[in-house]
TIVOBA-70846 format. One record per residue (C-alpha): x, y, z; residue in one letter. Coordinates in nm, 3 decimals, padded with zeros to 5 digits. Layout:
BEGIN
<<X Y Z> 'a'>,
...
***
This chain:
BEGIN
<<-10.448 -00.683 04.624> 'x'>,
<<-10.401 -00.659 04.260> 'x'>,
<<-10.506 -00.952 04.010> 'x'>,
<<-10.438 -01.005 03.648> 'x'>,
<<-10.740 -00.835 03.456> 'x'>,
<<-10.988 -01.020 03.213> 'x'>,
<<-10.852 -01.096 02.897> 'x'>,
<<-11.079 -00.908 02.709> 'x'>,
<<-10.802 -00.717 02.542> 'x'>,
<<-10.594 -01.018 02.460> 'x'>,
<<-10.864 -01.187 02.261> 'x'>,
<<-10.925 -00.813 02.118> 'x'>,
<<-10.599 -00.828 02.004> 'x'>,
<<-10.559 -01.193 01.855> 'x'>,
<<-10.873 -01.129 01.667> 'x'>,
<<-10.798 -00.811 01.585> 'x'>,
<<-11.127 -00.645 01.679> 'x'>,
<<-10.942 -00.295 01.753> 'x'>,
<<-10.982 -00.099 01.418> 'x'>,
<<-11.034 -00.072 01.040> 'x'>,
<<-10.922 00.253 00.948> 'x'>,
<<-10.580 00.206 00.866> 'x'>,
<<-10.284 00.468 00.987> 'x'>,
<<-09.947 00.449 00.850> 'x'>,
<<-09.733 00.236 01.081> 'x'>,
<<-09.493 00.547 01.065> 'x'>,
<<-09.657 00.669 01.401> 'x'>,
<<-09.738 01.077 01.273> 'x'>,
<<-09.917 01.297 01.490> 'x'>,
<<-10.261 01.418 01.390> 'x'>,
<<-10.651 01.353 01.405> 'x'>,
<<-10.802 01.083 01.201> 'x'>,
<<-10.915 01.204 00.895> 'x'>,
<<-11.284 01.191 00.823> 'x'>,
<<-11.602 01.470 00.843> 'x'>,
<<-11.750 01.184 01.097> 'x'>,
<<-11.416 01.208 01.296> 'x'>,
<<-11.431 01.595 01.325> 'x'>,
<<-11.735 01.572 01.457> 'x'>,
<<-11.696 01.318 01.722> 'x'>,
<<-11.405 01.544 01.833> 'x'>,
<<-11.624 01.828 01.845> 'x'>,
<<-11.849 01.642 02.028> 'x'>,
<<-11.634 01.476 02.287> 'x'>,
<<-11.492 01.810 02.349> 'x'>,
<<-11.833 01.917 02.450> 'x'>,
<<-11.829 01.625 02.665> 'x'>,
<<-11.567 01.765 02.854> 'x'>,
<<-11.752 02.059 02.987> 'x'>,
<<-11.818 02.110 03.326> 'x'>,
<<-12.120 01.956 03.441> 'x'>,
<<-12.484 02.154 03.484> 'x'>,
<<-12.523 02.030 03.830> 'x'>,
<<-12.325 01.822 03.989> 'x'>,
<<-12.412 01.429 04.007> 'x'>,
<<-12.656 01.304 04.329> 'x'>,
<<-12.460 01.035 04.457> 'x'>,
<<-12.082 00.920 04.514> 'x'>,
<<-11.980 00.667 04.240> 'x'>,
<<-11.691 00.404 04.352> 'x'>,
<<-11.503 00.250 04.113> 'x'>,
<<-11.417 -00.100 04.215> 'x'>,
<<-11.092 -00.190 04.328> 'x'>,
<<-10.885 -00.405 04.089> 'x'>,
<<-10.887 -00.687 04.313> 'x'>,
<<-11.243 -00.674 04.313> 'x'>,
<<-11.463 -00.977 04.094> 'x'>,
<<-11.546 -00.836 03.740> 'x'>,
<<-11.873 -00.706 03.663> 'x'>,
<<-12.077 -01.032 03.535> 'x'>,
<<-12.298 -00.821 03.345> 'x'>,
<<-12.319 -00.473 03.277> 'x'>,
<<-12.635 -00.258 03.284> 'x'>,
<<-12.733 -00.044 02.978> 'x'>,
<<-12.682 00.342 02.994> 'x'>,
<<-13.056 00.364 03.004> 'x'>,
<<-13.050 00.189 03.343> 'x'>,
<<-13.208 -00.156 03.172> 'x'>,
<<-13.001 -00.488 03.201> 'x'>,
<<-12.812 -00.581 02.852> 'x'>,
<<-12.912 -00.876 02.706> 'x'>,
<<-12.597 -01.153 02.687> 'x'>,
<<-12.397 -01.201 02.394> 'x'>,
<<-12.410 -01.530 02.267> 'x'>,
<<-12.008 -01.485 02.369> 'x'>,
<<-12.032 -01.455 02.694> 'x'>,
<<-12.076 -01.097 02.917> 'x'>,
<<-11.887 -00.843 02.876> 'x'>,
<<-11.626 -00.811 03.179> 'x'>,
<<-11.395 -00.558 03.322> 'x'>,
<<-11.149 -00.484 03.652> 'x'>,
<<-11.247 -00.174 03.670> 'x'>,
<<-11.592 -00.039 03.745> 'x'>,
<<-11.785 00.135 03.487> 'x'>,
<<-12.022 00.443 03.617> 'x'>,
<<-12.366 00.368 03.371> 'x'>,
<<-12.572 00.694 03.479> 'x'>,
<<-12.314 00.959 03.537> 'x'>,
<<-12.383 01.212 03.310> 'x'>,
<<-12.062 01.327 03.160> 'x'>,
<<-11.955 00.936 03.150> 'x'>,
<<-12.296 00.902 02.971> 'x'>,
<<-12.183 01.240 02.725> 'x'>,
<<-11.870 01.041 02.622> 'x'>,
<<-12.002 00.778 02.546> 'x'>,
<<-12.248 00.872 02.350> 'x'>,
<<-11.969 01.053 02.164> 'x'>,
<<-11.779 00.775 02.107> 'x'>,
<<-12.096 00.528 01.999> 'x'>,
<<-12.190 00.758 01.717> 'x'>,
<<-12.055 00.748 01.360> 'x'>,
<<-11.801 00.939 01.373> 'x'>,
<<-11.644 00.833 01.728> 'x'>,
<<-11.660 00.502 01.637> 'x'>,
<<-11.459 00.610 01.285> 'x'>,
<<-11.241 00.771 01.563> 'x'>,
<<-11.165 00.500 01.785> 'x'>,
<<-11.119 00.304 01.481> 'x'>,
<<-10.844 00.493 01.391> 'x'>,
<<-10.617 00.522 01.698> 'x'>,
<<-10.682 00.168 01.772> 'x'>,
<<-10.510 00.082 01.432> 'x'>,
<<-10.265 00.338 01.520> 'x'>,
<<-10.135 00.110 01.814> 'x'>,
<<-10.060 -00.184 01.608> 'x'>,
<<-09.766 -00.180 01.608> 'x'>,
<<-09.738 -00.108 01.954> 'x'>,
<<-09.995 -00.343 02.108> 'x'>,
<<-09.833 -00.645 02.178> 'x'>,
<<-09.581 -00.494 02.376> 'x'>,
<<-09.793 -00.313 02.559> 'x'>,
<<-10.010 -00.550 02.667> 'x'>,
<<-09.742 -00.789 02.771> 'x'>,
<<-09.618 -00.535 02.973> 'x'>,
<<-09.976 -00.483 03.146> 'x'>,
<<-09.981 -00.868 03.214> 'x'>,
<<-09.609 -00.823 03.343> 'x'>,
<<-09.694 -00.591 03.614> 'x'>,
<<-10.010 -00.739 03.648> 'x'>,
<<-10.246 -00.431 03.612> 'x'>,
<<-10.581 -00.400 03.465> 'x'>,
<<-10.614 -00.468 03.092> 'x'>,
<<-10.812 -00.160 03.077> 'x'>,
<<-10.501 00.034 03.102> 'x'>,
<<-10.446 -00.070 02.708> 'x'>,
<<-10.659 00.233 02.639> 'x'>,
<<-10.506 00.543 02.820> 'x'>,
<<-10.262 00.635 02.558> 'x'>,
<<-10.609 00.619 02.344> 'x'>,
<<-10.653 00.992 02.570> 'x'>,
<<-10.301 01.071 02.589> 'x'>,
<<-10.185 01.066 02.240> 'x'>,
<<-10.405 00.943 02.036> 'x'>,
<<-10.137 00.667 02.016> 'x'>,
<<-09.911 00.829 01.823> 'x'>,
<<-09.601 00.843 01.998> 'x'>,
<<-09.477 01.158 01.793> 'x'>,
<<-09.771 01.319 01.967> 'x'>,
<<-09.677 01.651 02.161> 'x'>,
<<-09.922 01.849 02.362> 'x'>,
<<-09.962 02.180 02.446> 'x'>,
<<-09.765 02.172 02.774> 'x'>,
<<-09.496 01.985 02.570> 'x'>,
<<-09.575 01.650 02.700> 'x'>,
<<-09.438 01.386 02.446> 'x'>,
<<-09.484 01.012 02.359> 'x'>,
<<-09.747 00.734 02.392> 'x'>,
<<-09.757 00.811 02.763> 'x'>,
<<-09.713 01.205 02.701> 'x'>,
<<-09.419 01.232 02.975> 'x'>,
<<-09.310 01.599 03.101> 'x'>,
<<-08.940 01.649 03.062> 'x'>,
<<-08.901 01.699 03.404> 'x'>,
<<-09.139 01.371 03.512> 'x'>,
<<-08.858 01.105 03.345> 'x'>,
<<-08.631 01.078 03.622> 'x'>,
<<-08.600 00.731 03.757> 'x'>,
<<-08.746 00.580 03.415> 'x'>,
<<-08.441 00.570 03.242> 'x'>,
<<-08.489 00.819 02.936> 'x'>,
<<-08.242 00.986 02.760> 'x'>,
<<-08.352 01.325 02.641> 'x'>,
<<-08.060 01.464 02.423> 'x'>,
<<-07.996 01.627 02.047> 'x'>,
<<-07.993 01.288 01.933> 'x'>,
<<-08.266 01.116 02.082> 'x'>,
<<-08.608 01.188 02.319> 'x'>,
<<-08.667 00.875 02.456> 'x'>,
<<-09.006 01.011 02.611> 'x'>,
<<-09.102 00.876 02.226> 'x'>,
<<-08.944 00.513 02.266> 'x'>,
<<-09.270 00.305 02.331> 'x'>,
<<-09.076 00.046 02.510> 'x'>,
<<-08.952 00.274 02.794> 'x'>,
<<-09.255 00.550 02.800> 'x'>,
<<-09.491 00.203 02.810> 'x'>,
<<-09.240 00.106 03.134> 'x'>,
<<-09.242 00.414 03.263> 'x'>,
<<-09.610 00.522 03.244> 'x'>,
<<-09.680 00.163 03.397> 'x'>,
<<-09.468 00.177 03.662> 'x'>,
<<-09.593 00.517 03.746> 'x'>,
<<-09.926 00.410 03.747> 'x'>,
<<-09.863 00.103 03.968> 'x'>,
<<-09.684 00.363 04.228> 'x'>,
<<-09.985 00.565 04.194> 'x'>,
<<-10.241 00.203 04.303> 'x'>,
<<-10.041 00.171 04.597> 'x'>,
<<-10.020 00.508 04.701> 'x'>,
<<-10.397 00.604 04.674> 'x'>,
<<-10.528 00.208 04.697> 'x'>,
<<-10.808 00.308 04.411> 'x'>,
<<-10.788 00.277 04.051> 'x'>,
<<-10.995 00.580 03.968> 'x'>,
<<-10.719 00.802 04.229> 'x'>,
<<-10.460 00.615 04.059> 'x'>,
<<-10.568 00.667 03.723> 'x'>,
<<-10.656 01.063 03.784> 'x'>,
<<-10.312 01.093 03.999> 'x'>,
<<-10.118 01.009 03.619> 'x'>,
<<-10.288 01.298 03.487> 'x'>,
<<-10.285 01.585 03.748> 'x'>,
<<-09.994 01.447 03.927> 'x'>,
<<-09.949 01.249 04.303> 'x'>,
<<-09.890 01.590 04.459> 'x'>,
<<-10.232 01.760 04.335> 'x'>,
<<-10.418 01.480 04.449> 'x'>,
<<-10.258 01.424 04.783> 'x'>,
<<-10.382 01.789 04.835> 'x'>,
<<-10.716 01.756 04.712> 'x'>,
<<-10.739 01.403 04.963> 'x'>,
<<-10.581 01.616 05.235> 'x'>,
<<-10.851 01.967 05.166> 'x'>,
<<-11.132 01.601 05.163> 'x'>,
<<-11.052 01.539 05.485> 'x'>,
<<-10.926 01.224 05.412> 'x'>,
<<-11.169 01.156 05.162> 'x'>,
<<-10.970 00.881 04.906> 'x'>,
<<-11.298 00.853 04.665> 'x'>,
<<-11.193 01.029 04.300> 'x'>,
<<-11.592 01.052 04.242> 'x'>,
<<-11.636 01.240 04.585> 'x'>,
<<-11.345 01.461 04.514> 'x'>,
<<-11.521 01.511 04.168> 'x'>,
<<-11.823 01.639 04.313> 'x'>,
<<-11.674 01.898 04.561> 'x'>,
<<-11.460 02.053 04.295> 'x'>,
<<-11.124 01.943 04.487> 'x'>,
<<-10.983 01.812 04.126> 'x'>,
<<-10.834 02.051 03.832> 'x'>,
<<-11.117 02.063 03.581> 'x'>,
<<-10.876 01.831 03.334> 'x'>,
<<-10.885 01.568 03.564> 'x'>,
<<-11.272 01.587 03.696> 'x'>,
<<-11.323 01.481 03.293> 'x'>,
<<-11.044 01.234 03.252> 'x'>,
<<-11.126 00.979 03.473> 'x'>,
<<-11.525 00.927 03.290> 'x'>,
<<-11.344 01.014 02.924> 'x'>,
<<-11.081 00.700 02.999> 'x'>,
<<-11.372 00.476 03.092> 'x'>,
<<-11.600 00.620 02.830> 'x'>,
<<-11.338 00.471 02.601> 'x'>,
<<-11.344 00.158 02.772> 'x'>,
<<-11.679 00.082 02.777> 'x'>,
<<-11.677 00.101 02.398> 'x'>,
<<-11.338 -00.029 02.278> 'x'>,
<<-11.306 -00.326 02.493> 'x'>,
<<-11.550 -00.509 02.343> 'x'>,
<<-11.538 -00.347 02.003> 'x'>,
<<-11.732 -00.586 01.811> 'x'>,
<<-12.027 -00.529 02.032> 'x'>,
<<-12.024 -00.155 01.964> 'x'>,
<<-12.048 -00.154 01.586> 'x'>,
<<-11.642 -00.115 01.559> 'x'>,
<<-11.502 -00.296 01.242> 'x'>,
<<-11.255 -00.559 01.301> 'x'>,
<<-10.931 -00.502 01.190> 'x'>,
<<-10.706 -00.800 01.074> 'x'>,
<<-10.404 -00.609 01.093> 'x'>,
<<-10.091 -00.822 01.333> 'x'>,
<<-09.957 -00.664 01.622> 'x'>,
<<-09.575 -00.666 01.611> 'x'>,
<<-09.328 -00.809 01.779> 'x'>,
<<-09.005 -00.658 01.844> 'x'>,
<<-08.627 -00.739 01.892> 'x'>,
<<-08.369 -00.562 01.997> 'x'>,
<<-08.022 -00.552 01.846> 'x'>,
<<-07.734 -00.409 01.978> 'x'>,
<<-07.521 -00.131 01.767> 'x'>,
<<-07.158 -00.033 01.856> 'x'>,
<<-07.146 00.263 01.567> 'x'>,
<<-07.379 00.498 01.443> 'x'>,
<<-07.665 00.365 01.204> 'x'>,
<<-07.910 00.507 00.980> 'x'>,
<<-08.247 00.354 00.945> 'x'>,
<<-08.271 00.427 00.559> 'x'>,
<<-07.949 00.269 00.521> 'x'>,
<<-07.989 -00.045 00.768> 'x'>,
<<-08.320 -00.079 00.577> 'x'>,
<<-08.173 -00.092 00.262> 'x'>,
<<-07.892 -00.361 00.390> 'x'>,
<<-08.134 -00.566 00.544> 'x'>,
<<-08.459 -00.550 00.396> 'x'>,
<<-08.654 -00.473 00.639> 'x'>,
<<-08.936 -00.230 00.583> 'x'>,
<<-08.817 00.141 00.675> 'x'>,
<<-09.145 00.243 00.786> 'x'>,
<<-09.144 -00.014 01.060> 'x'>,
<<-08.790 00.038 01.175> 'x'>,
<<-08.918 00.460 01.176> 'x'>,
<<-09.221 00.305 01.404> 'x'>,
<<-09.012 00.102 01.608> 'x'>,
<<-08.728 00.375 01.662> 'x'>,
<<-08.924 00.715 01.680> 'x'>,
<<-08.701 00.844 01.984> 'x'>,
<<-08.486 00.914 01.723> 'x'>,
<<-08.465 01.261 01.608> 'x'>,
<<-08.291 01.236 01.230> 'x'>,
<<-08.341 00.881 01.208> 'x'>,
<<-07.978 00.782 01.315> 'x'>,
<<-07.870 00.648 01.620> 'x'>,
<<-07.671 00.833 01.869> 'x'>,
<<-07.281 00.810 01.758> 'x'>,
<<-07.104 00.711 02.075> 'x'>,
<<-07.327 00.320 02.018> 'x'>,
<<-07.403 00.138 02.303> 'x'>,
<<-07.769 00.158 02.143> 'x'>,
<<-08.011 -00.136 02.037> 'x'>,
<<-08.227 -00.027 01.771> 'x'>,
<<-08.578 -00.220 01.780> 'x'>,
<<-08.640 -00.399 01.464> 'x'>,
<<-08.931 -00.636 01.348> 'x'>,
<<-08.822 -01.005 01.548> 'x'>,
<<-08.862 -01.172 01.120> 'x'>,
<<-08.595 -00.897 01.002> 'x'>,
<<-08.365 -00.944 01.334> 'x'>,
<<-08.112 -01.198 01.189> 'x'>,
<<-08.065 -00.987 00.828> 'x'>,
<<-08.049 -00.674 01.054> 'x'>,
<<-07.786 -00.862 01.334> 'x'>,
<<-07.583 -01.010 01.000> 'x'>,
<<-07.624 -00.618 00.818> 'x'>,
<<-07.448 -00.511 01.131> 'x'>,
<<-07.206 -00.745 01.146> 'x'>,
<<-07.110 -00.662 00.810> 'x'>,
<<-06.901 -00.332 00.906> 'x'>,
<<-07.013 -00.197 00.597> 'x'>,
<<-07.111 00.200 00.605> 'x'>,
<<-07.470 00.273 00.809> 'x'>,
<<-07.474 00.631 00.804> 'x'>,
<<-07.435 00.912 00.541> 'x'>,
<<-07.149 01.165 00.690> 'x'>,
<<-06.979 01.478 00.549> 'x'>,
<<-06.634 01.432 00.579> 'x'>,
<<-06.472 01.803 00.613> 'x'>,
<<-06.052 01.889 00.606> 'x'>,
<<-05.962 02.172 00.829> 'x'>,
<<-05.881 02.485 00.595> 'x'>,
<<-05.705 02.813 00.737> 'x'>,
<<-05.999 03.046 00.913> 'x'>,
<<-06.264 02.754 00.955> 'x'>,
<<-06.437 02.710 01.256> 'x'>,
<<-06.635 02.409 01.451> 'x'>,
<<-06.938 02.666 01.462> 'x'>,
<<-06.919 02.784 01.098> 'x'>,
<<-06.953 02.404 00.987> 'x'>,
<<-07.229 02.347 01.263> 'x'>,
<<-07.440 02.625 01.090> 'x'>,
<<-07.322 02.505 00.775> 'x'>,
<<-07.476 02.183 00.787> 'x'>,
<<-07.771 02.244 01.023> 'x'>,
<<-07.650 02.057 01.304> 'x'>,
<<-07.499 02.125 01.660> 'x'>,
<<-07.182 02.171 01.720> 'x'>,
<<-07.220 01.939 02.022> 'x'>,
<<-07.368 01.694 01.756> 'x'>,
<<-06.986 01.746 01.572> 'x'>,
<<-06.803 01.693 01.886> 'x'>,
<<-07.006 01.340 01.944> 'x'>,
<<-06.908 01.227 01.615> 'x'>,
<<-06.560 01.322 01.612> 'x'>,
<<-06.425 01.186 01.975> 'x'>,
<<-06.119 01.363 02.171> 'x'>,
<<-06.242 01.680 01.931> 'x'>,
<<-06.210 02.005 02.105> 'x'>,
<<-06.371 02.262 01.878> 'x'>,
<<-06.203 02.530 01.998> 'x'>,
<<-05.874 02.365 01.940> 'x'>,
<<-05.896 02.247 01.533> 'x'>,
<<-05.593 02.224 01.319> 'x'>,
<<-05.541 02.274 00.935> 'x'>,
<<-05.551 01.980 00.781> 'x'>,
<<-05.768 01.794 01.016> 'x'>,
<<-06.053 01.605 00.929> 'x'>,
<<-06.382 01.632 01.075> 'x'>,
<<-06.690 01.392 01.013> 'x'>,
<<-07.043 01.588 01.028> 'x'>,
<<-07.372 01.389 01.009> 'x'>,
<<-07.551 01.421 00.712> 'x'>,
<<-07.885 01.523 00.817> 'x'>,
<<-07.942 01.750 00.529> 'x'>,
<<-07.848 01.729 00.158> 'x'>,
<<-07.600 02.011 00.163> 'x'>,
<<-07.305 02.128 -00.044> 'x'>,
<<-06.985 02.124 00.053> 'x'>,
<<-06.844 02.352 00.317> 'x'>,
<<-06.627 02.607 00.132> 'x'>,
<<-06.405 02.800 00.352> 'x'>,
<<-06.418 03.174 00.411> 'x'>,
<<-06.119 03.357 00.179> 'x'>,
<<-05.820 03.437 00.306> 'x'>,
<<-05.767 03.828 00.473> 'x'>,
<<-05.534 04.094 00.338> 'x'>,
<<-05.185 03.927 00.503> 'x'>,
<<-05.020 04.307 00.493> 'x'>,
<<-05.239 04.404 00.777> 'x'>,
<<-05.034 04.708 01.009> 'x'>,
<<-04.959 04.507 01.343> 'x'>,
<<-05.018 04.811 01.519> 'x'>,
<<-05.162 04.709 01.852> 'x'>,
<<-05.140 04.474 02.136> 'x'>,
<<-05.397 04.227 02.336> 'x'>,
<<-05.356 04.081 02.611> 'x'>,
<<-05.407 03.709 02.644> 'x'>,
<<-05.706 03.618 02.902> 'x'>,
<<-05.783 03.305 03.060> 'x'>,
<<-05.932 03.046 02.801> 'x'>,
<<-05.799 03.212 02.533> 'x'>,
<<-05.708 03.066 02.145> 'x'>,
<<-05.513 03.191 01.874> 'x'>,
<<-05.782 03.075 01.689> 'x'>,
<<-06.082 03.297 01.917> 'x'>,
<<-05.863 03.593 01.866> 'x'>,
<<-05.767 03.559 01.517> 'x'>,
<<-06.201 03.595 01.509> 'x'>,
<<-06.210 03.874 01.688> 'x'>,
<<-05.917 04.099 01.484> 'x'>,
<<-06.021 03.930 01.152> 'x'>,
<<-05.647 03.804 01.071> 'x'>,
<<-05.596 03.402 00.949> 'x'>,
<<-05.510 03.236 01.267> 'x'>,
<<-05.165 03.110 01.121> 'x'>,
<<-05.095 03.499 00.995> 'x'>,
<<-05.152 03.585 01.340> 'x'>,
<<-04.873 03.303 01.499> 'x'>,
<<-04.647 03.409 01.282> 'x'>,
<<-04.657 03.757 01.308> 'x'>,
<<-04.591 03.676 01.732> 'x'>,
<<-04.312 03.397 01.659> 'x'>,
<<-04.535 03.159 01.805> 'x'>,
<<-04.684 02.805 01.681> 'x'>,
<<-05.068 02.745 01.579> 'x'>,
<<-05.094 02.531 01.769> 'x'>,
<<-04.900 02.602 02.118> 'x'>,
<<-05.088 02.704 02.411> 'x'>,
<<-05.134 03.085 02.505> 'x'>,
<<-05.006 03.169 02.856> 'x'>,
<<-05.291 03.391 03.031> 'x'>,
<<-05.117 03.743 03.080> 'x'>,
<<-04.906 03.740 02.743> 'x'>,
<<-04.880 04.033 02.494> 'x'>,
<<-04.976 04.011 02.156> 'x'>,
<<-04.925 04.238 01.813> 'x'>,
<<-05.269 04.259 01.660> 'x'>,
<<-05.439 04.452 01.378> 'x'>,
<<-05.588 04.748 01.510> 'x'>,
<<-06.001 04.734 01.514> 'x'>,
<<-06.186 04.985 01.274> 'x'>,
***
């Protein structure tokens, strides 16, 4: 059974008790700055270390569909006294005693972890509200507001050392069946809305699989498989604080599980814990629809609406355009969606482009290198283009990523070149490839063999070339 958790976090949220330290809503990786901060680091990463003996006793975490806590004990082992506002509540079972639970906290009570948490929490604003509604959606723990707290500090530029990415910090090969798009254009492992999804639905498959929160919650970071091992080497065992204790668990994930809840036993209830409030709102997001390729400097510009928050909104995408091919909603702040919808609807130019005409001896690859882009990214902006196949004359649209100057094509060859040898055409061949490889002007080379630039080379025909140095 599963059960809507307490609504701590919501009433976090609408009073905005997460954080005071502001980040810029632009979402950028890094630590919080701050000497206090460094040092909670430091000292959380001490936290981590293994433990000096292991603890005496097996520590469940309650089940999710289990009554909340209706008081919690001090880490000391005394009861806490009430709040005038009530007890503090959770779904999820917190393990007062167990020493490296006990380490991170600590950590995260002093000065400088509280700075820390104060940080990331303001980091998720703009993200909040949508995450929690999708908690509530699936009807998971509230708790679960906090993991991205330990995943990515909640930035979702965030990248880790394995080259996990996002909120969430997905694995390019764990995004199948989530719907992300991982191209040159966009990595949607960043896109908060999907990654939130995603990570949510994971960890829901994970509950149901294991039937424990603490599994469930370990299982997200060390993977179904590992545990289902570790369970299987247990005998059975399906306790993550028994697994814990007979080493069955990669050392990452025997300190994830009491770093998560460390986190929550100090964030939920913020206020309690000496966190400043933070008045800053939680935003809420529309989507709009796009048919063309847009650039979020220039649909900010159109439409007024802040360009850091459409950056926040949209950091999936890599140059801050959306793919070119459209059929892609850009998320935009729900006040701004009717100037951005009617800034749309305009038709007037979203996106910076070079616009290039085909001289003699220019390649698709040339102006890819050019410009700094792909030449797949040319070949999604031009449709029906076939860069082996370009004509003189033709004109070619390149994003404008980079503030370059224009192209200028390579000057022409000696035209008296001696003729004096022959190739033979091969399969896949263009007048164009092979004008490359004997350094003659493609249309020098047609001519020279009576034939047209553009007509199609038969494989097994013989050709008068310059002879190679």
């Amino acid at each position: 059974m599963r059960r809507r958790a307490a609504s701590a976090v919501a009433a976090m949220l609408a009073a905005g008790a997460l954080a005071g330290r502001a980040f810029g809503v632009d979402g950028q990786p890094g630590t919080p700055a701050g000497a206090g901060a460094e040092a909670a680091i430091a000292a959380i990463a001490a936290a981590s270390e293994p433990e000096p003996e292991p603890p005496t006793a097996s520590l469940p975490v309650q089940d999710a569909g289990a009554a909340a806590r209706p008081l919690r004990s001090s880490g000391s082992g005394a009861p806490a006294y009430e709040h005038h506002a009530g007890p503090e509540r959770y779904a999820l079972e917190l393990p007062y005693g167990e020493p490296q639970f006990e380490r991170f906290r600590a950590s995260y009570l002093s000065a400088g972890g509280r700075q820390w948490l104060e940080a990331v929490g303001e980091r998720s604003r703009p993200y909040a509200s949508y995450v929690l509604e999708r908690i509530r959606y699936y009807g998971l723990p509230e708790e679960l507001f906090f993991l991205p707290f330990i995943e990515s500090e909640y930035s979702p530029r965030a990248v880790s050392r394995s080259g996990a990415s996002g909120l969430w910090q997905f694995m390019r090969n764990s995004v199948g069946g989530y719907d992300m798009r991982i191209d040159d254009w966009v990595d949607e492992r960043r896109d908060f809305m999907k990654s939130t999804d995603g990570a949510l639905r994971k960890l829901l498959s994970n509950y149901e699989r294991f039937g424990d929160w603490a599994l469930a919650i370990a299982a997200y970071n060390c993977g179904a498989g590992a545990m289902d091992r570790a369970i299987k080497a247990a005998g059975g065992v399906r306790d993550y604080w028994a697994l814990r204790e007979r080493g069955l668990l990669p050392p990452e994930t025997a300190s994830y599980v009491p770093k998560f809840l460390a986190v929550v036993s100090v964030a939920m209830h913020g206020g309690r814990n000496g966190l400043e409030p933070s008045w800053t709102p939680s935003v809420e997001w529309a989507r709009v629809p796009l048919d063309r390729p847009v650039d979020l400097a220039m649909l900010a510009s159109a439409s007024g609406a802040p360009l850091e928050l459409l950056k926040a909104g949209n950091p999936e995408l890599r140059y801050g355009v959306t793919p070119p091919e459209g059929r892609y909603a850009v998320k935009v702040p729900a006040g701004y969606e009717e100037a951005v919808r009617a800034a749309v609807a305009s038709r007037d130019a979203l996106m910076n482009v070079y616009m290039h005409v085909v001289a003699s001896g220019d390649t698709v690859s040339a102006l890819a290198k050019h410009y700094e882009v792909s030449v797949a990214m040319i070949a999604k902006m031009n449709p029906g283009l076939d860069p082996s196949r370009i004509r003189i004359g033709q004109r070619i649209v390149i994003p404008a990523f980079k503030d370059k100057r224009p192209y200028v094509s390579a000057p022409k060859a000696d035209d008296g070149a001696a003729f004096d040898g022959t190739y033979v055409v091969m399969k896949g061949d263009t007048l164009w490839a092979i004008s490359l490889k004997y350094d003659v002007q493609p249309e020098v080379l047609a001519a020279r063999n009576g034939l047209s630039l553009d007509g199609v080379l038969r494989e097994g025909l013989s050709l008068i070339v310059p002879i190679l140095e």
